[in-house]
C-alpha positions, 0 to 999 in steps of 0.5 A: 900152223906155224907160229909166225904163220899164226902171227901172220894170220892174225894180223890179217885177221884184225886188219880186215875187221870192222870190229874189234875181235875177242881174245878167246874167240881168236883163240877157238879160231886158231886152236890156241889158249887165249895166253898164246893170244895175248903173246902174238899181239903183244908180239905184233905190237912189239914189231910195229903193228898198231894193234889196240886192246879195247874193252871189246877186243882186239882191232886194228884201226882204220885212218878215216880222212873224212873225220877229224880227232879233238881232245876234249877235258872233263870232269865229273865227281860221280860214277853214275855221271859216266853213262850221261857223259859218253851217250852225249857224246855218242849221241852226236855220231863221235866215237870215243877214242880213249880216256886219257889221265895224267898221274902224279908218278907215272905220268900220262895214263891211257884207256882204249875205249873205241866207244862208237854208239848207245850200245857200246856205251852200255856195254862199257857201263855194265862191264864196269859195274859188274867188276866193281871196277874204278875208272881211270879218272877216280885217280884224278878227282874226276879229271880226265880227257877224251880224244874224240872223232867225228864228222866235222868241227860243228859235232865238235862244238855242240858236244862241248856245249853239251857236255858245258850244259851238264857241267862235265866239260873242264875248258872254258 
């Protein structure tokens, strides 16, 4: 197969998953190292191609015009607070979009985190602990936002008086 062929096959490949796609598996899949990967997305997004890397994979999102997207502040000091904060989230049907922080030299800093249930929440969970990895919002004394989707503007509410009950929820 052809480069641009590969390219081409790929693109299509994300487009038509429902989930996101593991960089070494699409690398099996076409007979290239996971670097030849990387470089087509990288590739693809150069030309346009709104292709977002997760903590999951690879995907290609889907415009739901039956939900509606809302940014949402937080904050917490611990890092064993993360799991409460985005089941509580994911407990109300919203999925977690990103996580947003803004540093004082770079400026707005963004996480994909496509986080859509429990499971996802615990696997985000395991992945960070088991890397001993800090999060984004360690940058900011916990500060940070959350673009969310769900169903209506009610999901919206309860979670931020969900989140307000806890004391993660930044606005007033």
């Amino acid at each position: 197969m052809k480069t641009e062929e590969r390219r081409e096959s790929l693109l299509n490949r994300l487009k038509k998953s429902k989930n996101a796609l593991i960089g070494s598996k699409l690398a099996d899949e076409f007979g290239v190292s996971r670097q030849v990967i990387v470089q087509d997305i990288a590739l693809l997004r150069a030309r346009g191609e709104k292709i977002i890397a997760t903590s999951q994979g690879y995907l290609y999102p889907k415009s739901n015009k039956d939900t509606i997207k809302a940014t949402i502040a937080c904050k917490h000091g611990e890092d064993d607070e993360v799991e409460e904060e985005l089941m509580t989230i994911v407990n109300y049907g919203a999925k977690i979009i990103d996580v947003i922080v803004e540093h004082p030299i770079y400026g707005e800093l963004k996480g994909m985190l496509m986080i859509k249930n429990p499971a996802d929440v615990q696997k985000f969970v395991k992945n960070y602990r088991d890397n001993d990895a800090s999060l984004l919002a360690s940058l900011t004394d916990g500060v940070h936002l959350h673009t969310v989707e769900a169903l209506n503007e009610q999901v919206i509410k309860k979670i931020r008086e969900e989140l307000d009950k806890k004391g993660y929820l930044l606005e007033k």
